[in-house]
C-alpha positions, 0 to 999 in steps of 0.5 A: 089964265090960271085954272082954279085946280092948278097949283102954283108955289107963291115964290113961282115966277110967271110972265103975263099971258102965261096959261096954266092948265087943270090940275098942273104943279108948278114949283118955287124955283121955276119961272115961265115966260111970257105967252107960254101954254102950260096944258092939264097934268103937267109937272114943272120943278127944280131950277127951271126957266122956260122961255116965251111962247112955248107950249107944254102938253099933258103929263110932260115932267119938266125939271125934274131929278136926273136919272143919275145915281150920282145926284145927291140933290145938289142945286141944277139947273134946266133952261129951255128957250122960246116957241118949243112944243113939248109933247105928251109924257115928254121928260127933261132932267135939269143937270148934274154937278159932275156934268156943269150943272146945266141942262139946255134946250134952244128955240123953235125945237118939237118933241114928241110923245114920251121924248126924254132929254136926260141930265146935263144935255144940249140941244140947239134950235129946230131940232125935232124929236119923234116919238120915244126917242131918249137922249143919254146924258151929256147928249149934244144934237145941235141945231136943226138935227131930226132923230126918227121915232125909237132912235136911242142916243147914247150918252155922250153922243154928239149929232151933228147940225142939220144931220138926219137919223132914222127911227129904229137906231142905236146912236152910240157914235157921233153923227156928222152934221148934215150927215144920214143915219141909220140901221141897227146900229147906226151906220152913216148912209150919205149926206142930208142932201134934201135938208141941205136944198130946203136951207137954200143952199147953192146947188154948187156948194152941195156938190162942193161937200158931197165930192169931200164926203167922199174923200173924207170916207173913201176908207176908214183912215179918217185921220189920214183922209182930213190929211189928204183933203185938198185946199178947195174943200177946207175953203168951204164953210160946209166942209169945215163943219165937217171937218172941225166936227170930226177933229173936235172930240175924236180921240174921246168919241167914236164918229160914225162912219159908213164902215161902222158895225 
């Protein structure tokens, strides 16, 4: 159902079943997939495709230009998958030609009240957002990571998967997944061990990483820990995450640690 106030471009691509509320603009380049739910005052524009059964609440500005003094207008794009639910004033910038040109949101993820995901970041699937909480550009929080209301990503930052921040943070450092943040600064507080149960992992592999946490962090020569770390803990699918998350990008990015100021 398309209300009689809504405007929509003729060259818009909707699928069946997509709802579009009062007074809600839709542009030329943007398609919208089927069973979505595009509620009142909503604003949707640029290279945009947004996949099935999402729900996009009032005042939300999607594909709209990057918050970059770079970008001259170039041609890029924003892809946003299935059954997210986008909130009130929530903000998502499609890419920039310096950054690949590409925005993505996975599936199954919450944003809250006046969320922003910038230019050129990735998001994977079921990770939630609160309230207020922006990601710099090039962000990367993979999937199931949850950020606390007010929490600040700064550009760049990579939170990892299943890794938990707390409201309040400065995120300027990467986040291990199935890591705990928070502080003023965020400091790394332990492993998400709670999230880690929810997922149905055995309890023996929870002690598994919990034993290589300590190891990897018992200072702060992460280099020579990853070194030292005994054969058992590098078998284990969990800690390679760790592992590989923290050889990956970490001459670039700092990793935020329990020694963190």
């Amino acid at each position: 159902m398309i209300h009689k106030t809504a405007i929509i471009d003729p060259k818009a691509k909707l699928s069946g079943n997509v709802k579009i509320g009062p007074y809600s603009v839709i542009g030329p380049n943007v398609e919208i997939g089927e069973g979505t739910i595009v509620q009142s005052h909503v604003n949707i524009t640029g290279n945009t495709k947004i996949g099935l059964n999402n729900k996009i609440y009032p005042f939300a500005s999607i594909g709209n230009d990057p918050q970059d003094l770079k970008f001259k207008g170039e041609e890029t794009e924003l892809e946003i998958g299935d059954n997210n639910k986008i909130r009130e004033y929530v903000t998502i910038n499609p890419g920039t030609k310096g950054g690949g040109g590409l925005t993505k949101v996975g599936n199954n993820c919450l944003f809250m009240v006046s969320a922003h995901i910038a230019h050129d970041c990735f998001v994977g699937d079921n990770v939630i957002l609160a309230n207020n909480v922006p990601l710099g550009g090039h962000a990367h929080v993979d999937d199931n990571a949850i950020i606390g209301g007010n929490s600040a990503v700064q550009q760049f930052t990579r939170v990892g998967k299943s890794a938990m921040i707390g409201g309040m943070c400065g995120v300027v450092r990467d986040v291990i997944p199935y890591g705990i943040a928070h502080g003023n600064r965020s400091i790394l507080q332990g492993l998400n061990v709670i999230g880690l149960r929810r997922k149905n992992i055995p309890l023996k592999e929870i002690y598994l990483l919990t034993d290589a946490y300590k190891e990897i962090f018992k200072n702060e020569n992460l280099t020579e820990n990853l070194k030292n770390l005994a054969k058992e803990y590098r078998e284990n699918e969990l800690v390679l995450e760790i592992i590989n998350f923290i050889e990956k990008d970490n001459k670039k990015r700092p990793i935020c640690t329990p020694f963190s100021k």
